[in-house]
C-alpha positions in Angstrom: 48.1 77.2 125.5 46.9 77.4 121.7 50.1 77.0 120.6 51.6 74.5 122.9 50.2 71.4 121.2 51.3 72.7 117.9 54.9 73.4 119.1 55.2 69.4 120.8 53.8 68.0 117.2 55.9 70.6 115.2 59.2 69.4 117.3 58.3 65.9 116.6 57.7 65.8 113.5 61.2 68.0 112.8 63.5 65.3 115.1 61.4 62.6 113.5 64.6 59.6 112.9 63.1 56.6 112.3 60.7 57.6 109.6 60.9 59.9 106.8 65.1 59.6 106.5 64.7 60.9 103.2 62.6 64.0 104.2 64.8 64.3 107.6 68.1 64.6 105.2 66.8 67.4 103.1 65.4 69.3 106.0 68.6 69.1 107.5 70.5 70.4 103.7 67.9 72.8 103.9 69.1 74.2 107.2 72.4 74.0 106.3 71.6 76.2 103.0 70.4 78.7 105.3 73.3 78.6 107.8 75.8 79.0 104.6 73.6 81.9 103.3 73.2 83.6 107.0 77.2 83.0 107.6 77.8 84.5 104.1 76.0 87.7 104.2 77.1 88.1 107.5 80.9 87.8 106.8 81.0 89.6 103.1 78.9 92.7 104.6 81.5 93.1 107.2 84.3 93.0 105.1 82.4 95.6 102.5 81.8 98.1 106.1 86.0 97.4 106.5 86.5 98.6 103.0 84.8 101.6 103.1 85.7 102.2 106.5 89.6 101.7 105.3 89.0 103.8 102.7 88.1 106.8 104.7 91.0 106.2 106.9 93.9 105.2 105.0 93.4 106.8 101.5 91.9 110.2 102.7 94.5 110.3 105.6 96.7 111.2 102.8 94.0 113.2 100.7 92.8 116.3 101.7 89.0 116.7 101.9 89.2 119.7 99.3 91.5 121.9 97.1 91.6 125.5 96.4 93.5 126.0 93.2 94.9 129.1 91.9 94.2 130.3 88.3 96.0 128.0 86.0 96.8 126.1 89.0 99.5 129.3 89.9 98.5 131.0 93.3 100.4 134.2 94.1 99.3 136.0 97.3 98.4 132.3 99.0 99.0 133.8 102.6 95.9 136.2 102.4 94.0 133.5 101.0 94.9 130.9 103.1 93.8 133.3 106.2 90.5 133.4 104.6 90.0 129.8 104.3 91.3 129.4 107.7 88.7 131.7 109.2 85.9 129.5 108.6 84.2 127.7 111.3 83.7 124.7 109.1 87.7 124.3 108.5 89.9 121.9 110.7 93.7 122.5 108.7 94.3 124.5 105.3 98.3 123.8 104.2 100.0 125.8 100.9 101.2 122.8 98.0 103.2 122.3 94.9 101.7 119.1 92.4 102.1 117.9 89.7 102.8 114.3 87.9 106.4 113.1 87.4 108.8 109.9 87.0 111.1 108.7 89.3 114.0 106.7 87.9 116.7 104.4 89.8 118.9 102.6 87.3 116.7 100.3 84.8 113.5 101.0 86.7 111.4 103.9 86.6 107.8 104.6 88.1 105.6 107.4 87.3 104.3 108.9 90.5 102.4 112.4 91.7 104.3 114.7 93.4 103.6 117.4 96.4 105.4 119.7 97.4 104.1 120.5 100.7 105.0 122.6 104.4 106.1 121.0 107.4 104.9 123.8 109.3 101.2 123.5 108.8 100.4 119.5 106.9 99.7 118.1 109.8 96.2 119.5 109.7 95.5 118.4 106.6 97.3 115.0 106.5 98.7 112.0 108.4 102.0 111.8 106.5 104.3 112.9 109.2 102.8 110.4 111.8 102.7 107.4 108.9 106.6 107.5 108.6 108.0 104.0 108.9 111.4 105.0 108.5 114.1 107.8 108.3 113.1 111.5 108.8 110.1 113.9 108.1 111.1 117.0 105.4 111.8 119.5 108.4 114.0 121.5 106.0 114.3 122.8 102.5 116.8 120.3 100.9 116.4 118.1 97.7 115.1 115.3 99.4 111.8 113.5 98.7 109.5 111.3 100.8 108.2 107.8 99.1 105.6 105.7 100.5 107.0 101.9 100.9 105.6 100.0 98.1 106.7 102.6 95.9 110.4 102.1 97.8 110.4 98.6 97.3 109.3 98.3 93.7 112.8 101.1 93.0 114.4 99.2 95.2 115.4 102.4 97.3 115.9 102.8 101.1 116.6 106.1 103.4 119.9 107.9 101.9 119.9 106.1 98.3 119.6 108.8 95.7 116.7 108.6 93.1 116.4 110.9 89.4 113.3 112.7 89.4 111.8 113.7 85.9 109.2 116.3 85.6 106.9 116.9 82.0 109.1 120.1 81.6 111.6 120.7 79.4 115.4 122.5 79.7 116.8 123.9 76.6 120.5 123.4 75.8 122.4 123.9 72.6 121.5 120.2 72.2 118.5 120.6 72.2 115.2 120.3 74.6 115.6 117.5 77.4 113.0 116.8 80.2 114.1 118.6 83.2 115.8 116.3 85.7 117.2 116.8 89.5 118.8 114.0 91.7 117.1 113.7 95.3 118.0 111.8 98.3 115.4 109.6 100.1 115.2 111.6 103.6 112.0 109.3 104.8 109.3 106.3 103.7 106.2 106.4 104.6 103.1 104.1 105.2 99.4 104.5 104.9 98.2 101.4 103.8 96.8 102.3 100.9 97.3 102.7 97.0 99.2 106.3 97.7 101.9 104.3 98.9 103.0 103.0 95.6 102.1 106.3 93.3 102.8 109.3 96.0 106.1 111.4 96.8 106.5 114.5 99.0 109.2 117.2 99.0 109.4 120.5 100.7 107.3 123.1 99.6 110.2 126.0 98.5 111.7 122.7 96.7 108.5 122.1 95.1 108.5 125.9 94.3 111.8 125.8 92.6 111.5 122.3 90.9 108.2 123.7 89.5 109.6 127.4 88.9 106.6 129.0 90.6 109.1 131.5 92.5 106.6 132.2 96.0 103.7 130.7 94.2 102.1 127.3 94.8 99.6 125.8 93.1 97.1 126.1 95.5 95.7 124.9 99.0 94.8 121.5 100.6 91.6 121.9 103.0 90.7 119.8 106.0 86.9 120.1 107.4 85.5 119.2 110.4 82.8 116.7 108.4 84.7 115.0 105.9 81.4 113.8 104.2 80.3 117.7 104.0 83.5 118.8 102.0 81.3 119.5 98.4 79.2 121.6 100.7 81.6 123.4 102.4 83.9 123.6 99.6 80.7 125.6 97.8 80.1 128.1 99.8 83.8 128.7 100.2 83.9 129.3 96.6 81.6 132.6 97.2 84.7 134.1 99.3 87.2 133.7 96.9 88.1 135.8 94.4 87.6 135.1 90.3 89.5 132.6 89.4 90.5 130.4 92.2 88.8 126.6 91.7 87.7 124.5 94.5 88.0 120.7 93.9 86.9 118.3 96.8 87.8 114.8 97.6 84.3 113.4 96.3 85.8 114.9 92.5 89.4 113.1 93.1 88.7 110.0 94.9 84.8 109.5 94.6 84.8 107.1 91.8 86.4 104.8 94.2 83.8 105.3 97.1 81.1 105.0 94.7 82.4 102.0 93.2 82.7 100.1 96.6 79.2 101.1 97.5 77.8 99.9 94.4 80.2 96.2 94.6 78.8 96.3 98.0 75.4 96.0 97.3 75.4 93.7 94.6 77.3 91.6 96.3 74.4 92.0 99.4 72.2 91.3 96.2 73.9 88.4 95.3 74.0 86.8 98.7 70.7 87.8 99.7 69.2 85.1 96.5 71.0 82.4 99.1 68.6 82.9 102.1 65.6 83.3 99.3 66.7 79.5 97.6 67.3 78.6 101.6 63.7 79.9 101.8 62.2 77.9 98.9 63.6 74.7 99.8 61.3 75.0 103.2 58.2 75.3 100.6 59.7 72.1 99.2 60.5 70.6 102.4 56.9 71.6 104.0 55.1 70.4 100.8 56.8 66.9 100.7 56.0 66.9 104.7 52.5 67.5 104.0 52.2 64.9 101.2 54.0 62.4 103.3 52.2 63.0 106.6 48.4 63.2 105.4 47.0 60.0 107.4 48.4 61.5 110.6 47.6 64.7 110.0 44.1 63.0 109.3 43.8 61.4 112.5 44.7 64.9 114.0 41.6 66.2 112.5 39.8 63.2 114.0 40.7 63.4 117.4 39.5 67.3 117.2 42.6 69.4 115.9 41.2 72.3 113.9 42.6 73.1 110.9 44.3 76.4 112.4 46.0 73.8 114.6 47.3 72.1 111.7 48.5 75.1 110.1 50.1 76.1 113.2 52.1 72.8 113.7 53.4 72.6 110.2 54.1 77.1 110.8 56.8 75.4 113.8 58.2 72.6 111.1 58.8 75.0 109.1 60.4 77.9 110.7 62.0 75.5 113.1 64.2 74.9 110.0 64.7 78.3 109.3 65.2 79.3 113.2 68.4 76.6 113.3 69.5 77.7 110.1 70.0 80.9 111.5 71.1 80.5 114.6 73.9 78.3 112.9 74.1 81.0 110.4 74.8 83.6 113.3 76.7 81.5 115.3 79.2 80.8 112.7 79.2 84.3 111.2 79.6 86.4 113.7 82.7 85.3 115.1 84.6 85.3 111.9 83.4 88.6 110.7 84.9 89.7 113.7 88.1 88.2 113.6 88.7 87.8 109.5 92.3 89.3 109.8 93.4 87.0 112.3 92.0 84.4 110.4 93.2 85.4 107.4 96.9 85.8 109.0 96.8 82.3 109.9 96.1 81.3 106.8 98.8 83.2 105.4 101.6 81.3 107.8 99.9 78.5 107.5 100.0 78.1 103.8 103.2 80.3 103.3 101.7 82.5 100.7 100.1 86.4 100.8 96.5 85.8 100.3 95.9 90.0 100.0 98.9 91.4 98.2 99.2 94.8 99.4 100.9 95.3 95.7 97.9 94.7 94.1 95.2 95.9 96.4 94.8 99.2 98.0 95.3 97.9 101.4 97.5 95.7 103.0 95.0 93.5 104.6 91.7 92.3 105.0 89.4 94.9 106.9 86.4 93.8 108.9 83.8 96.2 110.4 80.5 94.1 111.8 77.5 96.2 113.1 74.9 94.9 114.8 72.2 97.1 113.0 73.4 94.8 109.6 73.0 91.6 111.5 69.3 92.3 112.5 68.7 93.7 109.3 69.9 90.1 107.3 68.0 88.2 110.8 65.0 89.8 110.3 64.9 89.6 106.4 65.2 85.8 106.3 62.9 85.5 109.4 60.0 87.3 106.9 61.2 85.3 103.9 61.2 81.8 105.6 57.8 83.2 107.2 56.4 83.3 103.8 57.8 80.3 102.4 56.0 78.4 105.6 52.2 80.0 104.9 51.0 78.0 101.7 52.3 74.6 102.8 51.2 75.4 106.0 47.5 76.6 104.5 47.4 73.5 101.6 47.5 71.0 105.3 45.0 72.1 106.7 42.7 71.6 103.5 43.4 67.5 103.9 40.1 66.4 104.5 40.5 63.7 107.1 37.9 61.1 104.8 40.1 61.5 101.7 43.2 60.7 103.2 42.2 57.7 105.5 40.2 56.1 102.6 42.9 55.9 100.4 46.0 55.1 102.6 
């Protein structure tokens, strides 16, 4: 019962039409501000938990979760080793390779790429490649034929059975002199992850890897697959006591962290960034609650006449005040959850609607605009403005119920 008198005076003075239009406007731009702010952190955080989500997906299904190199990146006896590595408990896949960087060339255009050579037989523990193939055939057996992913087709201009120059950073020697070492290969297959390895990653068969490179039954070492892709460094540690001197371990945190770190850290500035919305949001009810006070003195003096205390009056301006924040959330929420959860349909629509690629798959790393909403972020950005618009409510809420009721009739 304490608080039902302040809640009926509270909604009153909020839905109050006919006086105050001034004071009713900004409340309401007020709650608006914080609807934007809740809708904004909401949305953005989602699409920041798709990106790192695609990430672990799309550009490490590709991506092994460690490498054991050979010394000078030459691995002789791979088969003894490879049963080692196998043999741990933490270790989904291990698979034999050939890498190194290259150029393909198809007429007047020419992209520089990096090239596996990897084995059919045992990839598909480490990789997704074979199940990512969007057209033609997988590299079942040792021919000159080379696997592209499909930006990097379209940007040569190359489909299954056109025949590309491959250049490698070695050199031949002829009587005329040194010239990089070049072989023609035939597109057996295209491939799709939906990432950036699409437009800068080739695959051939491992003995044509072997020969292209000259290693004879070397490789250059083995891609690793764990069980816990976030416990690779780890893993890839200890392993490093088994092997013998030499041998290098390199784990995906070393190739491709830069890129995880960097999300995490746009991430939370942009969380940063948004957050100072629902803080301004927050400072306009201080604003709004001091102008209400100002404006509403003689009635809050008759209050104090007819026996409100002044914990009453602090409680009926507490309900002004987070009424405004309350709506602003709710509207917030309302608005923000259903398009964090459907921002690639919305985005799609906007793409045939307007005729024009909004998220180039050229440019970005992905072809499309990820979403991931958890519920534990949604509290989290509730409850935060909740206590900030809590705070903004307790010092116009205190500074009413210091009005003595004398003061404020006498001069009114």
């Amino acid at each position: 019962m304490a608080w039902s008198y302040p809640i009926r005076i509270g909604f009153r003075y909020f839905f109050s039409r006919r006086r105050d239009r001034f004071l009713s406007v900004v409340t309401w731009i007020s709650l608006l501000g914080m609807a934007v702010g809740i809708t904004s952190l909401i949305v953005v955080m989602s699409v920041m938990n798709g990106f790192e989500a695609e990430l672990r997906n799309r550009v490490l299904s590709l991506v092994p979760h460690g490498f054991v190199d050979g010394p000078d990146r030459r691995l002789e006896d791979w088969s003894a080793l490879m049963k080692t590595v196998s043999e741990q408990s933490s270790v989904r896949g291990v698979s034999p390779y050939t890498g190194t960087a290259a150029m393909l060339v198809r007429g007047d255009r020419l992209r520089g790429i990096q090239l596996y050579g990897i084995d059919p037989a045992t990839e598909g523990s480490v990789s997704d490649i074979e199940q990512q193939m969007v057209d033609g055939n997988y590299l079942d057996k040792p021919r000159f034929e080379i696997l592209l992913g499909d930006i990097l087709a379209r940007r040569l201009q190359l489909t299954v059975g056109d025949r590309v120059t491959l250049v490698l950073p070695t050199v031949t020697v002829t009587p005329l002199g040194l010239f990089p070492q070049e072989k023609t290969l035939e597109v057996a297959g295209i491939f799709s992850a939906g990432a950036d390895v699409d437009g800068n990653t080739a695959f051939v068969h491992l003995k044509v890897g072997q020969r292209l490179l000259r290693l004879g039954n070397a490789v250059n070492g083995l891609r690793v697959e764990f069980d816990d892709l976030f416990a690779a460094p780890e893993e890839l540690a200890k392993l490093a006591n088994l092997l013998p001197a030499g041998v290098e371990t390199q784990s995906w945190a070393q190739t491709q962290g830069s890129l995880f770190q960097a999300v995490k850290m746009e991430k939370r500035m942009v969380r940063l960034l948004l957050f100072f919305i629902v803080v301004i949001a927050a400072f306009n009810i201080i604003s709004i609650l001091t102008m209400a006070v100002s404006q509403r003195r003689p009635a809050i003096a008759v209050l104090r006449t007819m026996g409100a205390t002044p914990t009453t009056i602090v409680r009926i301006f507490l309900v002004y005040g987070l009424l405004t924040a309350v709506l602003g959330i709710a509207l917030g929420a309302l608005i923000g959850v259903p398009v964090a959860m459907n921002v690639s349909e919305l985005i799609a629509f906007l793409e045939s609607s307007l005729g024009m690629k909004v998220f180039n798959p050229d440019v970005y790393f992905i072809s499309a605009i990820p979403s991931v909403f958890r519920w534990l972020d949604f509290a989290l950005i509730v409850s935060v403005a909740l206590a900030l618009s809590v705070l903004a409510t307790l010092y116009p809420a205190w500074q009413s119920a210091r009005i003595e009721p004398a003061e404020a009739l006498r001069y009114d």
